[in-house]
C-alpha positions as a printed NumPy array, in Angstrom:
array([[ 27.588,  52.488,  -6.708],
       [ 27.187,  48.864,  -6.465],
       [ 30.613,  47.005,  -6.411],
       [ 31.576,  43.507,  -7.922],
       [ 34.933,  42.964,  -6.27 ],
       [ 36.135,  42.923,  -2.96 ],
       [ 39.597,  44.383,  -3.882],
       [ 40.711,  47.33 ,  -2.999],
       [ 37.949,  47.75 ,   0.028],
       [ 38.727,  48.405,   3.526],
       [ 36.624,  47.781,   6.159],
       [ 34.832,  44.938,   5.707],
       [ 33.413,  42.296,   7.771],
       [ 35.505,  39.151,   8.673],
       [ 35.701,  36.299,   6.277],
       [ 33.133,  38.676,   3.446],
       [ 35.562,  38.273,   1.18 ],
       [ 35.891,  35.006,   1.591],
       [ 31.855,  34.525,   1.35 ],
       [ 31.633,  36.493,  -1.523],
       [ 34.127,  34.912,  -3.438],
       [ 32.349,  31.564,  -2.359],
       [ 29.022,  33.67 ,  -3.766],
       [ 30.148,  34.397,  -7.048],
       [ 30.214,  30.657,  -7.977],
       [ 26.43 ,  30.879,  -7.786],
       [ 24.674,  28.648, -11.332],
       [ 21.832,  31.183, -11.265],
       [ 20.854,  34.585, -10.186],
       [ 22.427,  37.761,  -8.352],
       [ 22.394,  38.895,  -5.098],
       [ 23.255,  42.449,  -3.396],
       [ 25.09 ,  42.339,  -0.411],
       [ 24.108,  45.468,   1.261],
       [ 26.598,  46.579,   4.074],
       [ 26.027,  48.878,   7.487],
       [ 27.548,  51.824,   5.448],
       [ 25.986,  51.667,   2.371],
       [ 28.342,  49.827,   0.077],
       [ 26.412,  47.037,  -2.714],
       [ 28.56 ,  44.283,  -3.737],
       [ 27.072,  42.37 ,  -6.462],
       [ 27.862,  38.471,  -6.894],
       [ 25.81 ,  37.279, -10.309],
       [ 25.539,  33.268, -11.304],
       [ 26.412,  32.286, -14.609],
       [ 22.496,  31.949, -15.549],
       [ 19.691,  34.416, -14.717],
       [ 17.508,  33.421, -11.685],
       [ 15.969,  34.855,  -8.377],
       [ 17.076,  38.253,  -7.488],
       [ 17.989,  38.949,  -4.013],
       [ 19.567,  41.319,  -1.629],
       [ 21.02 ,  40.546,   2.109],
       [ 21.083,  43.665,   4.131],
       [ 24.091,  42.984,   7.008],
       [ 22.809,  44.17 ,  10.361],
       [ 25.877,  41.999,  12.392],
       [ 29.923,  41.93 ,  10.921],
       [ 30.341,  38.88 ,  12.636],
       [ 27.845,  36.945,  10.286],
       [ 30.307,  35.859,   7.933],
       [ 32.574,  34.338,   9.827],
       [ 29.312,  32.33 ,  11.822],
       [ 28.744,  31.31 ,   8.475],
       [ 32.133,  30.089,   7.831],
       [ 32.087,  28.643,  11.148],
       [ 28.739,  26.596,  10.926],
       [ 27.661,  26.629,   7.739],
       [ 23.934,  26.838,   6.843],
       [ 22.719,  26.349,  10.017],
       [ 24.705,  29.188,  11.17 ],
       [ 23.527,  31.9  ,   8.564],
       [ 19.676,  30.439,   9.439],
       [ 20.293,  31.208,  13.375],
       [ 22.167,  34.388,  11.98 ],
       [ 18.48 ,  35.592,  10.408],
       [ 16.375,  34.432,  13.377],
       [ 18.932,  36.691,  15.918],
       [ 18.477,  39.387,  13.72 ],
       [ 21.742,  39.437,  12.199],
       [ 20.376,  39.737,   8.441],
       [ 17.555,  40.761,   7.119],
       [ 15.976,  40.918,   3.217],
       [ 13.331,  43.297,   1.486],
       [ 12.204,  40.194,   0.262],
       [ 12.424,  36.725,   2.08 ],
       [ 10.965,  34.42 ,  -0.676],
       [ 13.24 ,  36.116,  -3.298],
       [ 16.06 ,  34.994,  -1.239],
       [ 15.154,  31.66 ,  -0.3  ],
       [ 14.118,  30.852,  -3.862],
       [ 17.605,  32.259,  -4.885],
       [ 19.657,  29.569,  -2.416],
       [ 17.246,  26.999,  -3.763],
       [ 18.017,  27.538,  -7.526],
       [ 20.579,  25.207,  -7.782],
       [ 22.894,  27.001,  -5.918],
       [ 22.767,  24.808,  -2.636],
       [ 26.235,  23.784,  -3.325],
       [ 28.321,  26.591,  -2.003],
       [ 27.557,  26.577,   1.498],
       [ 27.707,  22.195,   1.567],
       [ 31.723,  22.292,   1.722],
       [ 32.239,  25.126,   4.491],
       [ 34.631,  24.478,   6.589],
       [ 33.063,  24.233,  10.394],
       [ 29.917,  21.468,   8.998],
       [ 31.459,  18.678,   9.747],
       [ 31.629,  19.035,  13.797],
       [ 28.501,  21.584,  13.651],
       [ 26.437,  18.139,  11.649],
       [ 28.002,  15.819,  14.622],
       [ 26.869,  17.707,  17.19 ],
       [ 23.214,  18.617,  15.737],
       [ 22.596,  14.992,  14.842],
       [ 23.77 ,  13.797,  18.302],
       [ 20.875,  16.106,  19.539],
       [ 18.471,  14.891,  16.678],
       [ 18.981,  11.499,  17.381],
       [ 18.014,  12.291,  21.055],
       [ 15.156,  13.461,  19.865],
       [ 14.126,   9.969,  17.901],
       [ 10.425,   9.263,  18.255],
       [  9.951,   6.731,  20.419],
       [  6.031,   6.874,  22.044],
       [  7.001,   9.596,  24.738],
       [  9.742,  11.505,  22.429],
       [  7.28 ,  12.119,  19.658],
       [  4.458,  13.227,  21.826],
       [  6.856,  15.639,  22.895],
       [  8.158,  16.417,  19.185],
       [  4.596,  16.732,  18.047],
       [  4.097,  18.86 ,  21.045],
       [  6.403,  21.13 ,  20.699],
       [  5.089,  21.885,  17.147],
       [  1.01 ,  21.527,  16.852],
       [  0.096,  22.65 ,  20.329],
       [  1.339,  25.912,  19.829],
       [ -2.707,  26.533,  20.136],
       [ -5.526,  26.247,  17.871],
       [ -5.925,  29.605,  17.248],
       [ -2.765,  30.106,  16.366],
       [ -3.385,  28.156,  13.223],
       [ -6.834,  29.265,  12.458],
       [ -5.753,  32.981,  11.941],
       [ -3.768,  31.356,   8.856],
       [ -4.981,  28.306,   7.471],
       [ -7.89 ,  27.861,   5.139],
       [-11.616,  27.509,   6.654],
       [-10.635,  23.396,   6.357],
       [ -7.973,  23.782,   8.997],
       [ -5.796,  21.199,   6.827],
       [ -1.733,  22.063,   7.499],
       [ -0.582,  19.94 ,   4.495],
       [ -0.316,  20.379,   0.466],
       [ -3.517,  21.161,  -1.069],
       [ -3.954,  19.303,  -4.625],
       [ -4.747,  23.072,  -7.333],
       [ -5.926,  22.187, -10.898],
       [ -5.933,  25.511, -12.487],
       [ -4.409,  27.707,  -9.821],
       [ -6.7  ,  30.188,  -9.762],
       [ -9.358,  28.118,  -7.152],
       [ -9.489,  29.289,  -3.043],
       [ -6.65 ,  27.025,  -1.058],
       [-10.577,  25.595,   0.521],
       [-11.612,  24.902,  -2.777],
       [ -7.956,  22.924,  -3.579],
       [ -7.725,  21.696,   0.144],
       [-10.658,  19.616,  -0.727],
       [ -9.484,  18.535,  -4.365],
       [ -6.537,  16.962,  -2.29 ],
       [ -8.66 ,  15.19 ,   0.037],
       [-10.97 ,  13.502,  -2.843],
       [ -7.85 ,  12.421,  -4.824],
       [ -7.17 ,  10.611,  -1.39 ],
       [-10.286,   8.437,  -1.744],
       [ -9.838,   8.019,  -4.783],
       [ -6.54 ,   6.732,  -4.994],
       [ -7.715,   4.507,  -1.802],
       [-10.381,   3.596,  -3.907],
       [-12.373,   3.415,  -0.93 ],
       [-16.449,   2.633,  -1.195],
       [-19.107,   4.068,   0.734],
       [-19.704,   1.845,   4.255],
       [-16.049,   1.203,   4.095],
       [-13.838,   1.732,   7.597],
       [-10.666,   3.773,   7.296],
       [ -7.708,   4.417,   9.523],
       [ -6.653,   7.462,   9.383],
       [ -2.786,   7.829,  10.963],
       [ -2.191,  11.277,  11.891],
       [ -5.837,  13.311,  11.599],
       [ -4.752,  16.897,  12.158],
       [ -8.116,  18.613,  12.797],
       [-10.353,  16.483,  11.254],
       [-10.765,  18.115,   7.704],
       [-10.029,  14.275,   6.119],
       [-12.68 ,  12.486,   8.593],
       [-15.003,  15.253,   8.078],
       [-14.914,  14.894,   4.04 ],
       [-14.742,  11.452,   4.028],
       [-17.712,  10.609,   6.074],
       [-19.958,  13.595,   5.291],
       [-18.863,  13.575,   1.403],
       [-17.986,   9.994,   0.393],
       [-20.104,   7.457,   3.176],
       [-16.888,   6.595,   5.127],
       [-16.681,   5.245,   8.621],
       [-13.208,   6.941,  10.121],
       [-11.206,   6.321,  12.739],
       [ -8.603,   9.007,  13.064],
       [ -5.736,   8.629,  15.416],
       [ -3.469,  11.875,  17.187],
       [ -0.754,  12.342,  19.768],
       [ -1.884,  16.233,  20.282],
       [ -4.148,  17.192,  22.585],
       [ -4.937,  20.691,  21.172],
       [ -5.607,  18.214,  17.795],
       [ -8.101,  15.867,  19.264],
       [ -9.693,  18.695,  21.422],
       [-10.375,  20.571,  17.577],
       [-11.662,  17.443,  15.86 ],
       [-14.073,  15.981,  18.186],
       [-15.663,  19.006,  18.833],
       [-15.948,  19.653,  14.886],
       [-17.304,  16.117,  14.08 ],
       [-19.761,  16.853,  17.117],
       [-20.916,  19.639,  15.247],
       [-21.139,  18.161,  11.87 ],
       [-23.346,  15.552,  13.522],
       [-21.154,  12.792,  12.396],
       [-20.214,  11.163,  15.769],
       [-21.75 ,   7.794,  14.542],
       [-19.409,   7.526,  11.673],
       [-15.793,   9.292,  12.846],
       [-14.327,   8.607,  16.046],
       [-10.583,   9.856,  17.201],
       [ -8.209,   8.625,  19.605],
       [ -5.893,  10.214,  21.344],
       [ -2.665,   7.833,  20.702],
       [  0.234,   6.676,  18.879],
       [  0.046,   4.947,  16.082],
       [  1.784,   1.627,  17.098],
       [ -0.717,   1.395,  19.663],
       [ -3.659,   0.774,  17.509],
       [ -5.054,  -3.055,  16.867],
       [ -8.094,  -3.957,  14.567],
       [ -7.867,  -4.488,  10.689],
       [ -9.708,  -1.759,   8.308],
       [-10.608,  -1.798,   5.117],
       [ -8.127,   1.   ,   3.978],
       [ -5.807,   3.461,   5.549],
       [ -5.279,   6.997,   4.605],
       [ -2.347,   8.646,   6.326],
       [ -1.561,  12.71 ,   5.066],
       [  1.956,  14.137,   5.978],
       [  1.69 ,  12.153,   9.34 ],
       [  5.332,   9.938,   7.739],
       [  7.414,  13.07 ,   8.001],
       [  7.058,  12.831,  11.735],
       [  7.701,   9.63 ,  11.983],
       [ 11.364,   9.31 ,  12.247],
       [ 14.089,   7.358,   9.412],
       [ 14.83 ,   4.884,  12.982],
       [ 11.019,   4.185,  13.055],
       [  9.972,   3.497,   9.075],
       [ 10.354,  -0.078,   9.452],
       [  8.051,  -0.138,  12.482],
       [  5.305,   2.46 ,  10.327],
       [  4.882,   0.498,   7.376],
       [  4.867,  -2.277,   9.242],
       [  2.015,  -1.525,  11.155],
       [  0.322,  -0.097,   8.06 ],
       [  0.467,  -3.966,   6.54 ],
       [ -0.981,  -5.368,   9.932],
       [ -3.769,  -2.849,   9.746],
       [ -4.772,  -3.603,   6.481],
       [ -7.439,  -6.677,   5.886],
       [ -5.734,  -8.535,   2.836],
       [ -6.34 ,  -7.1  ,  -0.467],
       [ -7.034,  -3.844,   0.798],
       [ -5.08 ,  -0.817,   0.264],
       [ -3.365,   1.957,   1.664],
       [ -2.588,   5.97 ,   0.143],
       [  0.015,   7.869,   1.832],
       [  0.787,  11.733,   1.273],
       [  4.392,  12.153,   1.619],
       [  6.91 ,  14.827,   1.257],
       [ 10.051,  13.662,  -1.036],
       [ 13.697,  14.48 ,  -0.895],
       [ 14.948,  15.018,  -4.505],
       [ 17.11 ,  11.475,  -4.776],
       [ 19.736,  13.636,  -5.745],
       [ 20.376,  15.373,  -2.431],
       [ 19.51 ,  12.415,  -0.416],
       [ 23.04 ,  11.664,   1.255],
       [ 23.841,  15.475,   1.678],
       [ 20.353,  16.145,   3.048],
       [ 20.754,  12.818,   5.765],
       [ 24.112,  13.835,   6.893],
       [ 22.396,  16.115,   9.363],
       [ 19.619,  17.988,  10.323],
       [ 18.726,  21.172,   8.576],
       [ 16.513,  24.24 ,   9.906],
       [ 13.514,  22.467,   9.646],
       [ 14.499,  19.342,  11.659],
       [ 15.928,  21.86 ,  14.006],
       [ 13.076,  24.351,  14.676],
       [ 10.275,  23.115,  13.434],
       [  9.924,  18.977,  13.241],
       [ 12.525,  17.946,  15.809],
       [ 12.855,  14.073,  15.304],
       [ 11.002,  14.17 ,  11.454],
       [ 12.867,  12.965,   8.372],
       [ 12.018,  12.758,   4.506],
       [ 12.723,  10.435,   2.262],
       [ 13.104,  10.6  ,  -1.035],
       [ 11.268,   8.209,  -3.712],
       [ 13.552,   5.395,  -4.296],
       [ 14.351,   5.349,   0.102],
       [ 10.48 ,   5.356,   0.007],
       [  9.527,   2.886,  -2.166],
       [ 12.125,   0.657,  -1.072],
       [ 11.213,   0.864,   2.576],
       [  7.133,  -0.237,   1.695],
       [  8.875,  -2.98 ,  -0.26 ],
       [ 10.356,  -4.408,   2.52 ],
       [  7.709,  -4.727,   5.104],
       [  6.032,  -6.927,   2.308],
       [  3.825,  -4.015,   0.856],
       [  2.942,  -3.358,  -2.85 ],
       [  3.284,  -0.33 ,  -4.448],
       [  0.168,  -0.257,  -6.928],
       [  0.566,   3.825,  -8.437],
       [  1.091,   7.119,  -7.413],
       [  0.901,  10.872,  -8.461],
       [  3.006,  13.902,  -7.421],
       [  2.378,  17.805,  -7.404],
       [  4.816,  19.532,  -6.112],
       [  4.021,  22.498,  -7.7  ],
       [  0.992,  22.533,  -5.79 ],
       [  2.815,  22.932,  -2.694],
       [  4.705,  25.732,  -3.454],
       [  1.776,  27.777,  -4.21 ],
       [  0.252,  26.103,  -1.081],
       [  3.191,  28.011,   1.347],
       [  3.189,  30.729,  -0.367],
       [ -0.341,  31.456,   0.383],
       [  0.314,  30.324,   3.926],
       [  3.02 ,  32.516,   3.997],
       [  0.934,  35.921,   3.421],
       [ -1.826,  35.17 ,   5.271],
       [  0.587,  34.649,   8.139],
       [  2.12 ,  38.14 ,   7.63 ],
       [ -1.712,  39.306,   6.553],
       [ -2.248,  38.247,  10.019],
       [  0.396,  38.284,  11.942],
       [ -0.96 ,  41.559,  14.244],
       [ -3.469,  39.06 ,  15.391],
       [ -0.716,  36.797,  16.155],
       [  1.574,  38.677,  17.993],
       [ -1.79 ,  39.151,  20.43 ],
       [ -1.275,  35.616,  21.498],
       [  1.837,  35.945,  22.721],
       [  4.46 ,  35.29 ,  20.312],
       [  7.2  ,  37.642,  19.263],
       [  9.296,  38.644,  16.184],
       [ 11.808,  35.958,  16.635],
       [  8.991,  33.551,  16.433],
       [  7.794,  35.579,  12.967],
       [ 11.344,  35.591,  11.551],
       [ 11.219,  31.886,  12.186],
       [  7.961,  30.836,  10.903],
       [  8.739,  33.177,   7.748],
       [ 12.43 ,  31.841,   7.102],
       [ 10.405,  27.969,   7.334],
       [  7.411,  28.981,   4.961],
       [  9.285,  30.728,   2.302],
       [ 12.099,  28.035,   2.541],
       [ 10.177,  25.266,   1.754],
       [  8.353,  27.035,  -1.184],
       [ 11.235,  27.562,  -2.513],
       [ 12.22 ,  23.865,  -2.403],
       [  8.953,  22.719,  -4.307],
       [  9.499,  25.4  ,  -6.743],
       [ 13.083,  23.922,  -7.612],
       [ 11.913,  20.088,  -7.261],
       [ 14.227,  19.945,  -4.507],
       [ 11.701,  18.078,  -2.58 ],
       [  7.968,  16.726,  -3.813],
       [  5.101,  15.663,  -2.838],
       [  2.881,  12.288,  -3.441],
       [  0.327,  10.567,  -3.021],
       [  1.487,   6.812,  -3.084],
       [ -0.769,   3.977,  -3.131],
       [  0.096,   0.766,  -1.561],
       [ -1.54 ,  -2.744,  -1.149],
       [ -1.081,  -5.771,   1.786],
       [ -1.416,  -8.711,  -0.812],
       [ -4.17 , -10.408,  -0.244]])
């Protein structure tokens, strides 16, 4: 029997009826809320939408909700507290315009305080975000082979139809970067933030470049000299091993993918600033980015959410207007750009199978369920924010006047 009211029913956890009443003000979809002894209650938007169902493993969840908010339920799911048949289901539920319930719960405002006093501790100066990059891309190589594409790129890739290999749309991405660079064969390009190499590699081997790709991971610049060694292109790519303020020389364009996110909202100024003083006059710069929907900006700035907690401790997105606003003031010019968003979301949601494809191969190397719950909440969380247009992503083209 699946139940739509909370009257009438003893036994129930602390402060559910409270979250359930708080539930039923959803805009779109259903969910189940599937107790330890077998009773459904059923809380429906006002518009169809995602279909989910929570399965409560802890009674005290509700009131940690009530307590911390949204960063309490995500700790709730990593401890085991809550589970779902269906994780992307639920995440695309919360994202389908429903985000507003859980903004206005009562413990947030001390919870935020506290979480952005230990966010802004993590702020990345030169030693904090070789730590903060640390902490995130040297979980090991292999780690991220078992899941990635054969490119090893960890950022959007750019699909036309949908239907081509992530490899196949990994490399769509990284010819739309040269060509919204407009870069020319013989031409020198910084690259800010290389990953593995997949950008250096394409753009020397496919399009003539000369590359210079800078890193702050070891396990990185390990990967990418050793795969440029193979490819034979060691007179064309080289890589450093350090931070981006540190580099001097002017290039003929820059190319920087998903390396801004890092970066820190304290240290923008400083990044596009040393984007213009990299540039030779005239030439230009394209930037992939990851976008806040305008629209959430303030609520999303007020503190740090799961991501910026677990995942990219110190990183921050803007959203368009913050971002073209900020390359306006250190004396840049925006000259076009082009989003796909959409392309994202299919982009995690790939990641996120072949992570669970593969995840026996993963627990080998030493890392547990907690880790999987984690890595699963982050995946299908942010697909579920492209597929609302809660957040975007672009490629932005900038010039330093010449």
């Amino acid at each position: 029997m699946v139940l739509t009211s909370t009257q009438g029913q003893d036994g129930l956890p602390r402060y559910f009826a409270q979250v359930f009443d708080m539930s039923q003000k959803m805009n779109n979809g259903r969910i189940d809320f599937v107790m330890p002894d077998g009773r459904v209650f059923r809380a429906e938007g006002r518009n169809p939408g995602p279909v989910a169902e929570l399965h409560l493993h802890n009674p005290d969840l509700f009131a940690r909700l009530i307590r911390e908010g949204d960063l309490g339920f995500c700790d709730g799911y990593l401890d085991g507290w809550w589970s779902t048949p269906d994780l992307q289901a639920f995440m695309d539920l919360v994202h389908a315009d429903n985000e507003d319930i859980y903004d206005g719960f009562p413990g947030m405002g001390l919870l935020r305080a506290y979480e952005r006093l230990r966010f802004w501790l993590k702020s990345n100066s030169k030693t904090q975000a070789r730590r903060n990059i640390a902490q995130h891309y040297d979980l090991g190589n292999e780690f991220y082979q078992l899941w990635l594409d054969d490119t090893m790129t960890y950022s959007s890739a750019k699909f036309d139809t949908g239907q081509e290999s992530l490899e196949k749309a990994q490399i769509a991405k990284y010819a739309s970067m040269v060509d919204q660079m407009g870069a020319q064969p013989g031409d020198h390009v910084l690259e800010i933030g290389c990953g593995w190499g997949g950008f250096a590699e394409y753009a020397a081997k496919e399009r003539g470049l000369r590359v210079t790709g800078l890193t702050i991971s070891q396990a990185q610049y390990d990967y990418a000299k050793e795969r440029i060694r193979r490819a034979g292109l060691e007179d064309r790519v080289e890589f450093k091993l350090q931070d981006y303020r540190d580099e001097r020389g002017l290039y003929d364009g820059i190319a920087s993918i998903e390396m801004f996110e890092a970066v820190g909202e304290r240290y923008w100024p400083v990044y596009f600033n040393t984007v213009k003083d990299r540039l030779k006059p005239g030439a230009t710069a394209t930037l992939q980015v990851i976008t806040v929907d305008h629209r959430r900006w303030d609520v999303y700035k007020r503190g740090p959410d799961f991501i910026q907690k677990y995942i990219f401790p110190g990183g921050m997105l803007p959203s368009p207007v913050v971002l073209r606003d900020e390359i306006k003031r250190a004396g840049l010019e925006v000259l076009r750009s082009i989003e796909f968003g959409d392309s994202y979301d299919q982009t995690l949601r790939r990641w996120h199978d072949t992570f669970n494809r593969k995840w026996d191969e993963v627990a080998q190397l030493g890392f547990d369920d907690r880790f999987r719950r984690m890595w699963n909440f982050y995946l299908t969380s942010c697909a579920a924010t492209f597929a609302t247009g809660n957040c975007d992503v672009t490629q932005i083209t900038l010039s330093r006047p010449g």
